[in-house]
MDAnalysis code that builds the backbone (N, CA, C; Angstrom):
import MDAnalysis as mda
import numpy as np

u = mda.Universe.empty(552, n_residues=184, atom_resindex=np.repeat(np.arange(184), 3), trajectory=True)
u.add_TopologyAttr("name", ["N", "CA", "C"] * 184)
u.add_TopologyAttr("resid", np.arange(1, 185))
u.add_TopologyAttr("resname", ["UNK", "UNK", "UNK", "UNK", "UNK", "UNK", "UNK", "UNK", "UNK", "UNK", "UNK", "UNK", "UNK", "UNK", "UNK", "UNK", "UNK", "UNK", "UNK", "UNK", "UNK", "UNK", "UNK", "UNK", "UNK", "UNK", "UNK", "UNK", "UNK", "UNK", "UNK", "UNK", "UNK", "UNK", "UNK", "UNK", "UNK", "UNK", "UNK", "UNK", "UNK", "UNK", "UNK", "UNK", "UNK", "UNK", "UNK", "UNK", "UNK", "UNK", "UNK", "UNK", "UNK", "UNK", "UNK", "UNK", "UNK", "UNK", "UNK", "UNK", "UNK", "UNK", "UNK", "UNK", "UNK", "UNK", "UNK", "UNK", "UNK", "UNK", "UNK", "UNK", "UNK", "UNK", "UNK", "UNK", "UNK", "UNK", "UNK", "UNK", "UNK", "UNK", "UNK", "UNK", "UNK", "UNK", "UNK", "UNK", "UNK", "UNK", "UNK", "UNK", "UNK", "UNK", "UNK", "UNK", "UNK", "UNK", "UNK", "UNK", "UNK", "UNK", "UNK", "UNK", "UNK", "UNK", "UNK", "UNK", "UNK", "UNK", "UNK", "UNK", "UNK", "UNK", "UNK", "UNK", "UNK", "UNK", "UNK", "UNK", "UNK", "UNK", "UNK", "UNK", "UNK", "UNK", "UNK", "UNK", "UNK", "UNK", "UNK", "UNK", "UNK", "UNK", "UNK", "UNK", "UNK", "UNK", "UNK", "UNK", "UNK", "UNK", "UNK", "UNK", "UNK", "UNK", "UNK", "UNK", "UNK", "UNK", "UNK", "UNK", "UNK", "UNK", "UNK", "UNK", "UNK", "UNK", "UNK", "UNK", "UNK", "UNK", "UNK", "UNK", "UNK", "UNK", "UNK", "UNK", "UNK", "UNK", "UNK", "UNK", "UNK", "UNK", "UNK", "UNK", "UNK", "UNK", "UNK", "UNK", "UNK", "UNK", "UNK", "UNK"])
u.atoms.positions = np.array([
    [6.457, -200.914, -66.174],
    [6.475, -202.145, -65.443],
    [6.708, -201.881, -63.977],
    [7.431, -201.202, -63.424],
    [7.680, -200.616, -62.365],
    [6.455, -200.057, -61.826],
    [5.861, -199.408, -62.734],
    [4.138, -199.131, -62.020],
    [3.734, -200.417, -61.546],
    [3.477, -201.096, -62.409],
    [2.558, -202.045, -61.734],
    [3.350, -203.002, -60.629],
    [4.463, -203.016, -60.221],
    [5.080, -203.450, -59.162],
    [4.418, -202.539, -57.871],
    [4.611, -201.569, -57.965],
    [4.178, -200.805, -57.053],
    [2.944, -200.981, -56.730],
    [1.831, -200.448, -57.636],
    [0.907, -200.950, -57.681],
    [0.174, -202.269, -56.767],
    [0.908, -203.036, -57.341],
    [0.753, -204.410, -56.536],
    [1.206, -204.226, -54.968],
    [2.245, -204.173, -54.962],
    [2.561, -203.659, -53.573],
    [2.101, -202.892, -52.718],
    [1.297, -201.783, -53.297],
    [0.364, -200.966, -52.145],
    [-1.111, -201.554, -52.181],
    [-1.396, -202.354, -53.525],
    [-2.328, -203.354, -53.088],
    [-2.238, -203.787, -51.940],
    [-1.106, -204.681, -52.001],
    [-1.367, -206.191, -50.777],
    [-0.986, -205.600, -49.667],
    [-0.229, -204.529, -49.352],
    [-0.445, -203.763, -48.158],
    [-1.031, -203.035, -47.656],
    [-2.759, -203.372, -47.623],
    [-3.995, -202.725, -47.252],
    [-3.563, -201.970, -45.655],
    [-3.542, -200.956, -45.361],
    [-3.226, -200.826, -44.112],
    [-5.237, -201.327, -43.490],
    [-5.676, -201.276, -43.771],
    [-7.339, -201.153, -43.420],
    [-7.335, -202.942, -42.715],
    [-6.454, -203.690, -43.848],
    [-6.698, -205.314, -43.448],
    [-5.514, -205.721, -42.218],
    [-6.516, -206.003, -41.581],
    [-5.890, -206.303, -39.956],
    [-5.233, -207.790, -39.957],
    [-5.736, -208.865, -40.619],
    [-5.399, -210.016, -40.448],
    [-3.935, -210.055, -41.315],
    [-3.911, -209.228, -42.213],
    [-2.106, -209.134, -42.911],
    [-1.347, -208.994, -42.556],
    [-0.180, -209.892, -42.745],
    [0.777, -209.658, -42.256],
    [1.840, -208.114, -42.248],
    [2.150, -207.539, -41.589],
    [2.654, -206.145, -41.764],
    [3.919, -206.888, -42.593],
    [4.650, -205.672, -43.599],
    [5.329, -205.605, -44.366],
    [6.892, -205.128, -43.726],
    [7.943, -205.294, -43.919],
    [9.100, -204.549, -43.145],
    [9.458, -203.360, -43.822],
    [9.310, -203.490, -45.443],
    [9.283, -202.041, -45.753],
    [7.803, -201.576, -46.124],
    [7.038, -200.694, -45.763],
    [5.201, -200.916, -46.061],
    [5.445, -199.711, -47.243],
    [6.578, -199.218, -47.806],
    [6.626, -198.291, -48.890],
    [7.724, -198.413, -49.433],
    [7.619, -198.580, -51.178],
    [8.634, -198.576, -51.278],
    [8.341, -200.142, -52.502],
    [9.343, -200.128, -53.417],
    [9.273, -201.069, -54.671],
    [9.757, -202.364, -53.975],
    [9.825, -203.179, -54.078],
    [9.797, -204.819, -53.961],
    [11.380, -204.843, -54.043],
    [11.900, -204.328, -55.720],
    [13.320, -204.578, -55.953],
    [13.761, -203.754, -54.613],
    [13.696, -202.820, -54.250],
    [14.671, -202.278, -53.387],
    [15.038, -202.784, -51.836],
    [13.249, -203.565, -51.630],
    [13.474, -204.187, -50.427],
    [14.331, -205.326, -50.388],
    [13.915, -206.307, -51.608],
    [15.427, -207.415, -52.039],
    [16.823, -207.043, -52.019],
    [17.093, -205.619, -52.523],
    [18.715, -205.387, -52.264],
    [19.366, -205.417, -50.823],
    [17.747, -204.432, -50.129],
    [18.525, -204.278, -48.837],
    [18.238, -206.042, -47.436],
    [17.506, -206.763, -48.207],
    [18.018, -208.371, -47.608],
    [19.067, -208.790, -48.203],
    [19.435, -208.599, -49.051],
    [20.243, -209.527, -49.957],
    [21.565, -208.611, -48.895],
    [21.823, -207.553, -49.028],
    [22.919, -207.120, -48.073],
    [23.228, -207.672, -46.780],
    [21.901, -207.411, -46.397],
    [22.005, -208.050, -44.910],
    [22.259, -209.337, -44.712],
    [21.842, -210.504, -45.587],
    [21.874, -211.224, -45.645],
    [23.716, -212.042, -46.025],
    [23.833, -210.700, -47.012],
    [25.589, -211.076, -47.323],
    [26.585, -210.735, -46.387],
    [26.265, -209.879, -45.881],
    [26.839, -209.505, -44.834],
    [26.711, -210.380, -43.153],
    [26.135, -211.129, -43.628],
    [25.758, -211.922, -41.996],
    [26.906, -213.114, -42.715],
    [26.791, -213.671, -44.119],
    [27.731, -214.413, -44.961],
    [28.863, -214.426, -44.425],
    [29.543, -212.831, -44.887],
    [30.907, -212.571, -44.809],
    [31.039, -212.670, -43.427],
    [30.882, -212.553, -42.504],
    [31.430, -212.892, -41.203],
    [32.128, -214.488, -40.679],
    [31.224, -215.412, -41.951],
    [31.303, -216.837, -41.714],
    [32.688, -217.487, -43.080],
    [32.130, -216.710, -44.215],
    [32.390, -217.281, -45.505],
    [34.003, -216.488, -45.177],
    [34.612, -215.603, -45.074],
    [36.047, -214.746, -45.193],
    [36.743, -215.637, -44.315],
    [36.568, -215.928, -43.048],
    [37.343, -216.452, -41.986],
    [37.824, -217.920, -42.577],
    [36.610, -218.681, -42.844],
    [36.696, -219.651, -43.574],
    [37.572, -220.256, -44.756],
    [37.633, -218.801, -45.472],
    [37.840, -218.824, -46.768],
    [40.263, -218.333, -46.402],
    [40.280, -218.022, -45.259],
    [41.432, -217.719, -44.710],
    [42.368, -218.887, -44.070],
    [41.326, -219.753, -43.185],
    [42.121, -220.846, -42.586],
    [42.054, -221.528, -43.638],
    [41.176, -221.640, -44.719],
    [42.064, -222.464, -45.870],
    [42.555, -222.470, -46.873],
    [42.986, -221.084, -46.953],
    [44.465, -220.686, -47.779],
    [45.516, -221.121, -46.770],
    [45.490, -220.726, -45.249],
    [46.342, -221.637, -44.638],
    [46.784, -222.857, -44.442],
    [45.312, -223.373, -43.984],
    [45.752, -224.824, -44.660],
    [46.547, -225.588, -45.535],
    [46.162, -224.800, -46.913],
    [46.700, -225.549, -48.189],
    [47.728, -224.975, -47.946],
    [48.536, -223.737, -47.565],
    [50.036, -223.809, -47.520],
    [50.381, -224.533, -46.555],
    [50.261, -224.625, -45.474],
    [50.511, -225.416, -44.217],
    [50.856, -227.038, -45.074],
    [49.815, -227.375, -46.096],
    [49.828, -228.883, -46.528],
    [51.034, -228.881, -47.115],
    [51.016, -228.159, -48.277],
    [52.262, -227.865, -48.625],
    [53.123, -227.901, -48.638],
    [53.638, -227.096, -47.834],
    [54.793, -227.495, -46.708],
    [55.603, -228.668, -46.471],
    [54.255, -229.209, -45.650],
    [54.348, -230.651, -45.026],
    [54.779, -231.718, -45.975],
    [53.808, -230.851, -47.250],
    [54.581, -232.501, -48.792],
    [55.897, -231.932, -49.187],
    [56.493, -230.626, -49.000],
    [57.775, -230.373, -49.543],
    [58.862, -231.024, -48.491],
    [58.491, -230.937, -47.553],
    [59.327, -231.346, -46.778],
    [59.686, -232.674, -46.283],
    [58.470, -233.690, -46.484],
    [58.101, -235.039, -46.213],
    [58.944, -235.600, -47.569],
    [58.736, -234.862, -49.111],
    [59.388, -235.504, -50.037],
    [61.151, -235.238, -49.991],
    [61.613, -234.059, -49.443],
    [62.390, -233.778, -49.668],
    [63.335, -234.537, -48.182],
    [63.062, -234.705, -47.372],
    [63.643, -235.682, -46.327],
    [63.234, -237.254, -47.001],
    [62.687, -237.771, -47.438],
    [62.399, -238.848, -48.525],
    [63.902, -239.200, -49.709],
    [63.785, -237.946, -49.810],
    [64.906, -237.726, -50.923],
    [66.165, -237.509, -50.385],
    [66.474, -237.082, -49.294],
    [67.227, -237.195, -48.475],
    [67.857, -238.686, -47.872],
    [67.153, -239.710, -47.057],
    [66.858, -240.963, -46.716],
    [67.445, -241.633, -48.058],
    [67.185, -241.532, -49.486],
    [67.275, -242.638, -50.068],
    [68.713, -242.366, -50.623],
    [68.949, -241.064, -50.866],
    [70.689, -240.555, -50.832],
    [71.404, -241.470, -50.212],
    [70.726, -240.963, -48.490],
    [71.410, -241.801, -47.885],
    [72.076, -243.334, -47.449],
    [70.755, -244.175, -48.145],
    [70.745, -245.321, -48.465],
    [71.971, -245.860, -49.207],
    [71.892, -245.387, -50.368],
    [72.776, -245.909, -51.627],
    [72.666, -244.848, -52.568],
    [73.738, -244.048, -53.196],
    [73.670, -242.521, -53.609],
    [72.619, -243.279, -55.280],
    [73.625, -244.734, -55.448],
    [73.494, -244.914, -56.587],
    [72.010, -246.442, -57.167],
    [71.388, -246.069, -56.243],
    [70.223, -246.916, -56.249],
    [69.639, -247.899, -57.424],
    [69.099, -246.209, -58.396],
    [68.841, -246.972, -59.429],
    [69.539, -248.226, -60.382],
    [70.778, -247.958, -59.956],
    [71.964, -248.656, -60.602],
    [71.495, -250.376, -60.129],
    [70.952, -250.408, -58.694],
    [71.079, -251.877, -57.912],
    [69.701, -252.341, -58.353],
    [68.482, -251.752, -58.599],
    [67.403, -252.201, -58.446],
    [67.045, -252.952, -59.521],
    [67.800, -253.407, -60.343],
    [68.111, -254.668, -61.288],
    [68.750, -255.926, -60.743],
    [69.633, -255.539, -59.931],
    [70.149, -256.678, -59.418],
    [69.566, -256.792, -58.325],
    [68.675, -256.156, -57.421],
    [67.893, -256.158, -55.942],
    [66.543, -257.292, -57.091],
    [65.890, -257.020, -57.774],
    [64.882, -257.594, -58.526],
    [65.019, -258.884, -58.753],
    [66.538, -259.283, -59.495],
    [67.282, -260.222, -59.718],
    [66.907, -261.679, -58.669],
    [68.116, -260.785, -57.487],
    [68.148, -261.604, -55.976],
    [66.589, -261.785, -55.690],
    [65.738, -260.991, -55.583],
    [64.853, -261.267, -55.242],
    [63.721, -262.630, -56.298],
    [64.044, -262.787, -56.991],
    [63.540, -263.440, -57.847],
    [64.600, -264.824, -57.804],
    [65.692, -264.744, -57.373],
    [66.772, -266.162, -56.833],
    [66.007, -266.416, -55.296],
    [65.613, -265.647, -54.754],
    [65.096, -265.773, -53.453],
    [63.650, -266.756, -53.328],
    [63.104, -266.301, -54.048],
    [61.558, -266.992, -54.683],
    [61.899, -268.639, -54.738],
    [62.643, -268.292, -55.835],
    [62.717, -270.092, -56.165],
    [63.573, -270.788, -55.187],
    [64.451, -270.104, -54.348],
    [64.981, -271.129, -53.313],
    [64.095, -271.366, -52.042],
    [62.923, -270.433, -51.903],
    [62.080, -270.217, -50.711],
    [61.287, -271.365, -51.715],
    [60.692, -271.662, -52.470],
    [60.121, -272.266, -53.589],
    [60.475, -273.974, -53.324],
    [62.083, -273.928, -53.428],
    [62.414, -275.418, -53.300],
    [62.659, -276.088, -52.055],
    [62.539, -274.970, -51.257],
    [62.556, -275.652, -49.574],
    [60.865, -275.847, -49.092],
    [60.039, -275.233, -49.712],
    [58.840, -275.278, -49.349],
    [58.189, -276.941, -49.953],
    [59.084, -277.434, -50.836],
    [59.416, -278.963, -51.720],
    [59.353, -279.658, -50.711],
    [60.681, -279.065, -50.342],
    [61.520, -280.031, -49.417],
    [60.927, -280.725, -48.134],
    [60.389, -279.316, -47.437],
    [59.575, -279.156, -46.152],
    [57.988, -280.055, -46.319],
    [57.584, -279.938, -47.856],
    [56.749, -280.770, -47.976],
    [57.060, -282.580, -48.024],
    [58.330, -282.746, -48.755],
    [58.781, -284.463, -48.530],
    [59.150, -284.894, -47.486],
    [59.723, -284.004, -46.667],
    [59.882, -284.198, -44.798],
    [58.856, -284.566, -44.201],
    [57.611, -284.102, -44.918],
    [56.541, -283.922, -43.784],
    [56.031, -285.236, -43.703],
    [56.037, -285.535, -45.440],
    [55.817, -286.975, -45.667],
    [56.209, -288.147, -44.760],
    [57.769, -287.785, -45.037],
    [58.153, -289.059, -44.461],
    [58.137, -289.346, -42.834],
    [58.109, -287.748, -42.502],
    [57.690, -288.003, -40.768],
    [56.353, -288.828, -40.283],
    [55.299, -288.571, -41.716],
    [54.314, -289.074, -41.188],
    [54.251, -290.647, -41.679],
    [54.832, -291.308, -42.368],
    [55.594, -292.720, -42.897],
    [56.252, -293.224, -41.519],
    [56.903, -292.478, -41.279],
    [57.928, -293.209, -40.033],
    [56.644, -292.934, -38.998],
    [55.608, -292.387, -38.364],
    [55.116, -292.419, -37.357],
    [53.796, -293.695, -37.705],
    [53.242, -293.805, -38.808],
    [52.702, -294.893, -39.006],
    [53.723, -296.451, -38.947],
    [54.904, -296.930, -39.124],
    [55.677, -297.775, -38.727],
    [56.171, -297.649, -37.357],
    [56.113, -296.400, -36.655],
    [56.084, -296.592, -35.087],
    [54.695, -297.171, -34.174],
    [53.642, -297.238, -35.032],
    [52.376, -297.296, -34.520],
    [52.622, -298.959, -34.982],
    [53.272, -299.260, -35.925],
    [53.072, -300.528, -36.309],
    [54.132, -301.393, -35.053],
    [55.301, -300.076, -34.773],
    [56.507, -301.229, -33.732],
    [55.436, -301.706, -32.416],
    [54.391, -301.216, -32.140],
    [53.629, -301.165, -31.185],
    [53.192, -302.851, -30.990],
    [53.407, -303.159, -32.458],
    [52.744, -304.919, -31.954],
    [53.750, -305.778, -31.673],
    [55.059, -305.455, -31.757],
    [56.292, -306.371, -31.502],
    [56.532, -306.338, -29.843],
    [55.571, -306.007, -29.329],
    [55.718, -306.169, -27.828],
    [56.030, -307.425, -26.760],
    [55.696, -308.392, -27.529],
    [56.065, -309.631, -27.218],
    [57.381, -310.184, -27.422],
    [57.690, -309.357, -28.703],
    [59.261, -309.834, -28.699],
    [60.317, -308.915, -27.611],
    [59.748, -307.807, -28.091],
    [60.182, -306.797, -26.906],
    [60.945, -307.226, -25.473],
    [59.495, -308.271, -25.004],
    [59.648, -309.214, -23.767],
    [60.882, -310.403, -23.632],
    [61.050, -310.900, -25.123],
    [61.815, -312.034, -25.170],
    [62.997, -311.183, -25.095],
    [63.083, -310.502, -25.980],
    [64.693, -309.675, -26.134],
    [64.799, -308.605, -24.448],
    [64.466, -308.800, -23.510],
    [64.760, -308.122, -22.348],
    [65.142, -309.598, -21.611],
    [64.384, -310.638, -21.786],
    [64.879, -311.803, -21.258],
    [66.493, -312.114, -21.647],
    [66.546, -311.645, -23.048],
    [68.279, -312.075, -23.218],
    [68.743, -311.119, -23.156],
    [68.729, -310.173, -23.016],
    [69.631, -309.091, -22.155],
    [69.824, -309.184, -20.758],
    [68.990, -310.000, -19.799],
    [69.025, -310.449, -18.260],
    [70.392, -311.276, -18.728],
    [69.915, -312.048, -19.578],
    [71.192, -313.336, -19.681],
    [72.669, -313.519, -20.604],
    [72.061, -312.123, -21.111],
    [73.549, -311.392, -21.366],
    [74.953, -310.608, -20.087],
    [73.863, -310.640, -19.149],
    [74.258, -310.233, -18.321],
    [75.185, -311.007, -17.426],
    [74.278, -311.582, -17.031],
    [74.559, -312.971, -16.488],
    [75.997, -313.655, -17.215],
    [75.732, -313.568, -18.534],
    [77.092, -314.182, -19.247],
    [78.319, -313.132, -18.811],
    [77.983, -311.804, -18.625],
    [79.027, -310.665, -18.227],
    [79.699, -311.173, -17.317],
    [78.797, -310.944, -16.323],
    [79.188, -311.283, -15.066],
    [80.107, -312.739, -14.080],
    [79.713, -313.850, -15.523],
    [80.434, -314.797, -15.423],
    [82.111, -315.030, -15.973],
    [81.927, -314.021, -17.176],
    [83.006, -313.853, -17.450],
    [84.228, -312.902, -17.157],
    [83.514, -311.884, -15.982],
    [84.362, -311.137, -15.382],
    [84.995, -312.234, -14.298],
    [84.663, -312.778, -13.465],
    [84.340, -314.247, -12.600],
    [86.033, -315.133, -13.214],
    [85.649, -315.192, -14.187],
    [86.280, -316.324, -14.479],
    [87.876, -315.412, -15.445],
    [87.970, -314.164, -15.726],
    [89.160, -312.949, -15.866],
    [90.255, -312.677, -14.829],
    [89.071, -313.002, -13.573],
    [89.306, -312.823, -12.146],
    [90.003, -314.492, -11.920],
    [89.718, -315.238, -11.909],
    [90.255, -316.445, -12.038],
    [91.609, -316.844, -12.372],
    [91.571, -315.876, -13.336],
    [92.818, -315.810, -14.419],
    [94.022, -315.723, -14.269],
    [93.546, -314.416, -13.502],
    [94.447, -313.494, -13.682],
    [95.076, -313.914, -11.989],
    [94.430, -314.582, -11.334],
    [95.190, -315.017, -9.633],
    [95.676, -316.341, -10.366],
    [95.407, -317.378, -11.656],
    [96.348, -318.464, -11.553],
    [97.875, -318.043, -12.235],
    [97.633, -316.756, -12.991],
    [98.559, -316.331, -13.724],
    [99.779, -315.730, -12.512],
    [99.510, -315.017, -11.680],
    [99.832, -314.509, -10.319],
    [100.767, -315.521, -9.555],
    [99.795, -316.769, -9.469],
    [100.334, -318.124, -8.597],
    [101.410, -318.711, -9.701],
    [101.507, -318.825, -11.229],
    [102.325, -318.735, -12.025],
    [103.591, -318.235, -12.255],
    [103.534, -317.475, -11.612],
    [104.867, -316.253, -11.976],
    [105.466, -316.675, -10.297],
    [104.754, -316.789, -9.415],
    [105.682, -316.810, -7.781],
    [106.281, -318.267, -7.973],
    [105.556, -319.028, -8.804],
    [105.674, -320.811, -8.825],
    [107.339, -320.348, -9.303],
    [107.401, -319.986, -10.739],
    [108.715, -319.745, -11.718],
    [109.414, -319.040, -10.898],
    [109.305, -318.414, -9.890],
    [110.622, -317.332, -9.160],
    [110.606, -318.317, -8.355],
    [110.223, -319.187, -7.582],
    [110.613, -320.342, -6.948],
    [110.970, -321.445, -6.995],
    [111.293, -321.688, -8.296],
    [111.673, -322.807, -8.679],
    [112.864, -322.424, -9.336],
    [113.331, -321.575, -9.775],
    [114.984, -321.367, -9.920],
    [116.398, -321.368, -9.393],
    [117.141, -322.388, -9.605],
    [118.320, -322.666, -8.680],
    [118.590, -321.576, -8.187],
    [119.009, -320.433, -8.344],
    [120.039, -319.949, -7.261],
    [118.448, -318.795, -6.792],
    [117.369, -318.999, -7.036],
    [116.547, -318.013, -6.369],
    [116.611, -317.723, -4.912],
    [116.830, -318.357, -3.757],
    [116.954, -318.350, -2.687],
    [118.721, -317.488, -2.553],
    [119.172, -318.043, -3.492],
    [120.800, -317.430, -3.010],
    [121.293, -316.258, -3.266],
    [120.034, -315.976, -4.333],
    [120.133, -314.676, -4.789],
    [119.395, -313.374, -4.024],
    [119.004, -313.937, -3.210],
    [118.014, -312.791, -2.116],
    [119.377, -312.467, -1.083],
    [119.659, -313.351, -1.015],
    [120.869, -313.468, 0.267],
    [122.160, -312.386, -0.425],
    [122.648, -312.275, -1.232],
    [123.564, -311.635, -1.999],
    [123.220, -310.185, -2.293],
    [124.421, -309.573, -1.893],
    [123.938, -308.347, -1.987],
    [124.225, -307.125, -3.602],
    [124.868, -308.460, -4.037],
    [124.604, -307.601, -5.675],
    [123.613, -307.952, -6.116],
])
């Protein structure tokens, strides 16, 4: 079989035929010229594939690393937290689930507020037509006034006949005059 490889091969490498392409090995079996590409060829590889094959064995330890240390400061942090964690996260679940339903019943609440704000702003839209009375009731507040003012008036009145009252009674007492004069 090897004959006729050869064979073939010094066939198609007519040196006589000019238009053929020249051969890189022009003697010589087929298999042997494949080993020596396949070398060359691996060898142009290894220059690319080794280096490659190095930064990422580094890598993956480098990653490594980074997760031993990321978990283990993790583990650190939650020490620090509360030594005894697992112990709370029944009752953290708990609260949190009392938390729900009171966030739950104010969200109720916040909804019947809203209601009634908007109840009371439709009866403010309605005070809008009592404007006329509005008018009358500022008229008797003028004349409430007026009544104030009369009756401070007449306090004032009062209080000078009450005044002229009291000098009347110190003057009209027998010995009042004799008693200014005396020096006990």
């Amino acid at each position: 079989m090897t004959e006729k490889i050869t064979n073939i091969d010094k066939q198609s490498g007519n040196p006589a035929d000019k238009d053929a392409p020249r051969e890189m090995f022009p003697e010589g079996d087929s298999m042997d010229r494949f080993v020596r590409v396949f070398e060359t060829s691996a060898r142009r590889w290894e220059l690319v594939i080794y280096p490659a094959m190095l930064a990422f064995v580094v890598l993956a330890a480098y990653g490594f690393f980074l997760i031993y240390s990321l978990s283990k400061d993790i583990s650190t942090l939650a020490r620090g937290m509360d030594p005894e964690m697992g112990k709370h996260l029944s009752h953290i679940s708990e609260s949190v689930i009392y938390l729900s339903e009171n966030v739950r019943t104010m969200t109720r609440r916040v909804y019947h507020m809203s209601e009634s704000v908007e109840d009371m702003a439709e009866r403010m839209i309605s005070l809008e037509y009592l404007e006329p009375m509005l008018v009358n009731m500022n008229g008797m507040n003028n004349s409430m006034e007026g009544m104030n003012q009369n009756m401070r008036t007449m306090n004032l009145t009062g209080d000078a006949i009450r005044y002229e009252m009291g000098n009347m009674s110190n003057s009209m007492r027998p010995m009042g005059r004799m008693n200014s004069f005396m020096p006990w």
